[in-house]
C-alpha positions as CSV (number, residue, x, y, z in Angstrom):
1,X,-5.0,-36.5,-4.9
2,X,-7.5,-34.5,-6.9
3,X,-5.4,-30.9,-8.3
4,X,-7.2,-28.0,-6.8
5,X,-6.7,-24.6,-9.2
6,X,-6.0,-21.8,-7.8
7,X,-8.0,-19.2,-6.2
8,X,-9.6,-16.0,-7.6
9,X,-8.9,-12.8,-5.6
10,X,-12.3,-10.6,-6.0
11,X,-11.6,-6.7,-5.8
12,X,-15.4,-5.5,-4.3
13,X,-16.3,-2.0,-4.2
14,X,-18.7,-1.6,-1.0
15,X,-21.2,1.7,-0.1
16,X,-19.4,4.6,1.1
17,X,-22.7,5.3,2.8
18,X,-26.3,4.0,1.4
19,X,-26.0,0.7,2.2
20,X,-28.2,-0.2,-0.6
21,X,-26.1,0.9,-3.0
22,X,-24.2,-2.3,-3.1
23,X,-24.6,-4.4,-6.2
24,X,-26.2,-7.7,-6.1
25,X,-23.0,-9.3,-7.9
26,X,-21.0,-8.0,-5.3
27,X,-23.8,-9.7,-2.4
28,X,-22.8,-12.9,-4.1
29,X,-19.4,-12.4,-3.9
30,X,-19.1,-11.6,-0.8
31,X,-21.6,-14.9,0.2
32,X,-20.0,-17.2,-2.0
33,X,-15.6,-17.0,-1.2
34,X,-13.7,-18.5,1.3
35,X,-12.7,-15.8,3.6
36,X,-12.3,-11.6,3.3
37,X,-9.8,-9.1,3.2
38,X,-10.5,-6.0,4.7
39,X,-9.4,-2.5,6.0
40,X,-10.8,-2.6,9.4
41,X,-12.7,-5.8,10.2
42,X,-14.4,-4.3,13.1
43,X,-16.0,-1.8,10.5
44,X,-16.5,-4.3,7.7
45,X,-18.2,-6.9,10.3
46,X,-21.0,-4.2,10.7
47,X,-21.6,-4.6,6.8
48,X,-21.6,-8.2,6.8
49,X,-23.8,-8.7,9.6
50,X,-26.5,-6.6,7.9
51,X,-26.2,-8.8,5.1
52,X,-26.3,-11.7,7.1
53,X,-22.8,-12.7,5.9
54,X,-20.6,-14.8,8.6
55,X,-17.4,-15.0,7.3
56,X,-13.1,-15.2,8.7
57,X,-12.3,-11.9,8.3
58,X,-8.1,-11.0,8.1
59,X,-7.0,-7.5,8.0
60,X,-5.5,-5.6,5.6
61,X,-4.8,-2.3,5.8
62,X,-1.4,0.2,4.8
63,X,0.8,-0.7,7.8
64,X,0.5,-4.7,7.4
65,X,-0.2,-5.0,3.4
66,X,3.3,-6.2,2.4
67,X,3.2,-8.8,5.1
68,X,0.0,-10.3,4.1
69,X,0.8,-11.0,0.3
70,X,2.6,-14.9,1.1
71,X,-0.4,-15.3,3.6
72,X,-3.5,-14.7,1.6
73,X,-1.3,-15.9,-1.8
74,X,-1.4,-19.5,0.1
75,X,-4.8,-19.4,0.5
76,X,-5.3,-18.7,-3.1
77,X,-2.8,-21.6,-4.1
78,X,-5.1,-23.9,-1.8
79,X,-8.2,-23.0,-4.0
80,X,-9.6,-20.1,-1.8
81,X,-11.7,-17.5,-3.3
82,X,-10.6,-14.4,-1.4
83,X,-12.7,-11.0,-1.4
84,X,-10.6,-7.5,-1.3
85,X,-12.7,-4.7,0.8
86,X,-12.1,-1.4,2.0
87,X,-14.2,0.5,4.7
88,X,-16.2,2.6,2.1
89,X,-16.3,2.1,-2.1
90,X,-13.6,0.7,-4.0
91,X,-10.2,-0.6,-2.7
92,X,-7.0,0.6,-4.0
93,X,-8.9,4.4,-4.7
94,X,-6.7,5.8,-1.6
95,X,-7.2,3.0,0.2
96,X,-5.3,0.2,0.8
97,X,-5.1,-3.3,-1.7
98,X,-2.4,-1.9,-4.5
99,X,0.5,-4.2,-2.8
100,X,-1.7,-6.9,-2.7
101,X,-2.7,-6.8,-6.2
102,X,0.6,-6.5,-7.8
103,X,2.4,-8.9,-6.2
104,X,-0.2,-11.2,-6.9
105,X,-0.6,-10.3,-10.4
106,X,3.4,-11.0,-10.4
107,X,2.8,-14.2,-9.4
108,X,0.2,-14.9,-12.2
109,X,-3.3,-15.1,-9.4
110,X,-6.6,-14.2,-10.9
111,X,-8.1,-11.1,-10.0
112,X,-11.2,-10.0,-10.9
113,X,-12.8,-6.5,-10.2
114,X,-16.7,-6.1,-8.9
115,X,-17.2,-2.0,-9.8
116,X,-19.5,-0.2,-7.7
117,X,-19.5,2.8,-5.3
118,X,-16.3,5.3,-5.1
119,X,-16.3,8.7,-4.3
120,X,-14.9,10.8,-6.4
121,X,-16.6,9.0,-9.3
122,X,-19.9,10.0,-7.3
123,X,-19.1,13.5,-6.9
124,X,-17.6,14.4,-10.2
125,X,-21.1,13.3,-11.5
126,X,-23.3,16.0,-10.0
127,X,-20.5,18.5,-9.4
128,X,-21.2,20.7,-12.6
129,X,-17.7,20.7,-13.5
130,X,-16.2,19.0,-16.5
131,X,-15.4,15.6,-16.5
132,X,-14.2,14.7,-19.7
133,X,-10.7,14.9,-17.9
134,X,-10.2,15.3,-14.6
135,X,-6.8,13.9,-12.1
136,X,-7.2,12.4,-8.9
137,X,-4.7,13.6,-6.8
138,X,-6.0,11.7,-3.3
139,X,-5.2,13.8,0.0
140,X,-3.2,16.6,-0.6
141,X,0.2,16.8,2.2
142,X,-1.0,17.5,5.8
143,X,2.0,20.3,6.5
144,X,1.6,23.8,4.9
145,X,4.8,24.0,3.4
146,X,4.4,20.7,1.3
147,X,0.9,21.7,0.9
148,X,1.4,24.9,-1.0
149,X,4.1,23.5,-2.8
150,X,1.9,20.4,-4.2
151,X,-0.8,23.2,-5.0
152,X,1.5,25.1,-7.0
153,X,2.2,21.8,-8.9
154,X,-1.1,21.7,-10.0
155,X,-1.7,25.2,-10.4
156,X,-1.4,24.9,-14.1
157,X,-3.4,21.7,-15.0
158,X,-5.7,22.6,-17.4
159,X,-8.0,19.8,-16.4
160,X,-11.0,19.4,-13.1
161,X,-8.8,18.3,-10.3
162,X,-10.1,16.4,-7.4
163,X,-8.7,15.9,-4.1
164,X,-9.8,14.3,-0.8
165,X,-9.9,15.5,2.4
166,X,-11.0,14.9,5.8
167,X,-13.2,17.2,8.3
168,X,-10.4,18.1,10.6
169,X,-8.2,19.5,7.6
170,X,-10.8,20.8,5.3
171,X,-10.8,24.2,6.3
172,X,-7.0,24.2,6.4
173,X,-7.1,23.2,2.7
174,X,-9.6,25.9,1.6
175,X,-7.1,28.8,3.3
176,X,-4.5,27.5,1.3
177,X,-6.5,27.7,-2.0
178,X,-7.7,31.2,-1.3
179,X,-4.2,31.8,-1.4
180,X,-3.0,30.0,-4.2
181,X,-6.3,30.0,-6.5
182,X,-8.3,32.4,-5.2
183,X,-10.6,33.0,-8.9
184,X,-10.9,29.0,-9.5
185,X,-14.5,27.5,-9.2
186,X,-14.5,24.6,-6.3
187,X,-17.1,22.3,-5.4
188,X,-17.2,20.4,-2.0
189,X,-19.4,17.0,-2.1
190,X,-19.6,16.1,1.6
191,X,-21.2,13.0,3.1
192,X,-21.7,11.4,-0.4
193,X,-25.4,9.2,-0.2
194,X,-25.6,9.4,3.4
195,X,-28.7,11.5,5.0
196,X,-26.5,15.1,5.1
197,X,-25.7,14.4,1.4
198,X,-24.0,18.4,0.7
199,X,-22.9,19.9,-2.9
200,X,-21.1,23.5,-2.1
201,X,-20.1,25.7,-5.1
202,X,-17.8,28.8,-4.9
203,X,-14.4,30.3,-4.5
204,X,-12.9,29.2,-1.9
205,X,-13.0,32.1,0.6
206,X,-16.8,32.3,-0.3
207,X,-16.7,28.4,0.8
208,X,-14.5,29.5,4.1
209,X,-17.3,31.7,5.0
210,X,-20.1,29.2,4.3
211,X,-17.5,27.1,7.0
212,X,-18.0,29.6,9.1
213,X,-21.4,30.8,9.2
214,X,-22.6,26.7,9.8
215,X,-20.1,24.5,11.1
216,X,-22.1,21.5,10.1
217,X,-21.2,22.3,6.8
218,X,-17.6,21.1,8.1
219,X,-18.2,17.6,9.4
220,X,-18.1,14.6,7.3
221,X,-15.6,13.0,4.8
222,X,-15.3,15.9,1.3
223,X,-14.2,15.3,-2.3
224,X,-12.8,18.6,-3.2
225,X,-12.8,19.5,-6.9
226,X,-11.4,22.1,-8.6
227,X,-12.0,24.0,-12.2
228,X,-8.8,23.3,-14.2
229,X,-6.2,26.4,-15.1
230,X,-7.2,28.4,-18.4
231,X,-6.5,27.0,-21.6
232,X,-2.6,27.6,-22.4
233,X,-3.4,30.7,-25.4
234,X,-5.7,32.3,-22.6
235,X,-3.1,32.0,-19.7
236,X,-0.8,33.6,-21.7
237,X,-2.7,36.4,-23.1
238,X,-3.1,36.4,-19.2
239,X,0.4,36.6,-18.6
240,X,1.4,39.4,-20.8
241,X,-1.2,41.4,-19.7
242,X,0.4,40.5,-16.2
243,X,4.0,41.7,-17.5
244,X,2.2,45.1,-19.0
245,X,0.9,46.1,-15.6
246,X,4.2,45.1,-13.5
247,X,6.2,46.8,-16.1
248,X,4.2,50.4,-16.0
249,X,4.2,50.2,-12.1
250,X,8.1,49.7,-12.1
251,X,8.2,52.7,-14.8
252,X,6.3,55.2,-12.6
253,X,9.1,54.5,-9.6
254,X,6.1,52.4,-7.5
255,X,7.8,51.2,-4.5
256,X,7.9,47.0,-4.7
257,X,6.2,46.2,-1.4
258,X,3.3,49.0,-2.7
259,X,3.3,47.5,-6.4
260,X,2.8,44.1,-5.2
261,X,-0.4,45.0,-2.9
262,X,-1.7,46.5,-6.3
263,X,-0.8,43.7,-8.3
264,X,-2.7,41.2,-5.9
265,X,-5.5,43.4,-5.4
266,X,-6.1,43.3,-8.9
267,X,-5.1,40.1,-10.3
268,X,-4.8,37.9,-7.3
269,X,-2.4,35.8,-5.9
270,X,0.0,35.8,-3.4
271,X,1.5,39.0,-2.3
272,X,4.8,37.5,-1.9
273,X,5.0,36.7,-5.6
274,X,4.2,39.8,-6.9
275,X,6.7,41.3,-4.8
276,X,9.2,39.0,-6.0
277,X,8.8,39.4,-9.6
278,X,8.7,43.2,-9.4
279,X,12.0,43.4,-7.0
280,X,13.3,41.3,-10.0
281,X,12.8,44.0,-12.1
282,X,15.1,46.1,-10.1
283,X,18.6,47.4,-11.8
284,X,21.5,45.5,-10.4
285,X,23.6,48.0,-8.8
């Protein structure tokens, strides 16, 4: 019996909207395995069709991951060439495929990436903020409280941050910014490639009222990105100019609840922190 090697595993990166923007390398690919992984086959059978692709298709997506590994590792051990998609751009980027590829890469399989389309790559690109660092933080938490609180984490990051963020929660998201960063500079890329292609620019209650004004402006999938804090020296200058101000308002016997509407009006923030930093203030009696 002839020994068949194993299998390569092919990460592909697929349009997240033009469909020409998939790369001939990644046609071939997609022509020349076995069988393909993917997200939602009903989805990904759309793509293939228009590329005249007839393929098995087996699912893969976040509740079923961990149970495909032994399955699709077989395949590989039999000599398959497997291809790794997602519904839009490039697997594992908040989608699923990391389980996949680390347990196979634990059990020594080849996997070899295709780049192409993702997102935020796209958006940071035209967004007119700077890119020489920037974090990914994928979607932030769907409940306020967990929200704010994974704001406030990244509140100080001196770096562009970018987030994603779907059309049902993207106003939701802005509110809590205006709260919480109410000077940064944001940009909203919305329907990346696709006909309705948008780049918004502005704080984000000036982006709430764009919202408002045309509610098509809120449909579609978003990359949100945000300008990174001040550099640390300027924060800090920032700060004690902060301390200055809350210090002569607790001097001149301003009430808290007053000094804090002050404070925000004229530094910004959240009421509820200036009020709790001046009531610290207070003499213990």
């Amino acid at each position: 019996m002839t020994y068949q090697p194993p299998g390569t595993l092919y990460v592909v990166a697929t349009p997240i909207g033009n469909l020409q923007d998939l790369t001939p390398r990644a046609a071939r690919v997609l022509e020349s395995v076995t069988r393909i992984a993917a997200e939602d086959t009903r989805h990904s059978a759309r793509l293939l069709a228009h590329l005249g692709i007839n393929k098995p298709l087996i699912s893969l997506h976040e509740h079923n991951e961990a149970r495909r590994v032994d399955t699709l590792d077989a395949y590989l051990e039999a000599g398959e060439d497997i291809a790794l998609i997602s519904d839009a751009g490039t697997p594992l980027i908040s989608d699923p495929g990391f389980v996949l590829v680390r347990e196979l890469r634990a059990r020594q399989r080849h996997v070899v990436p295709l780049p192409g389309a993702c997102a935020l790559v796209t958006a940071l690109s035209a967004a007119g903020l700077p890119t020489d660092r920037f974090t990914f933080g994928g979607f932030l938490p769907a409940k306020p409280g967990a929200r704010r609180q994974s704001l406030e984490k990244w509140s100080t990051r001196e770096e562009t941050l970018v987030f994603y963020e779907s059309p049902h929660r993207i106003e939701h998201t802005l509110q809590a910014l205006a709260e919480q960063l109410p000077e940064r500079a944001i940009v909203l890329a919305r329907e990346l490639t696709k006909t309705f292609e948008t780049f918004l620019q502005g704080s984000a209650q000036e982006l709430l009222e764009i919202l408002a004004d045309d509610p098509n402006q809120g449909r579609g999938e978003f990359v949100v990105m945000i300008a990174g804090a001040p550099a640390m020296d300027e924060r800090q200058a920032r700060d004690i100019d902060d301390e200055r101000l809350l210090k002569a308002l607790h001097d001149e016997g301003v009430g808290v609840k007053q000094g804090a509407n002050i404070a925000a009006s004229l530094l910004g923030g959240r009421k509820k922190e200036w009020y709790a930093r001046l009531q610290a203030m207070k003499p213990e009696v």
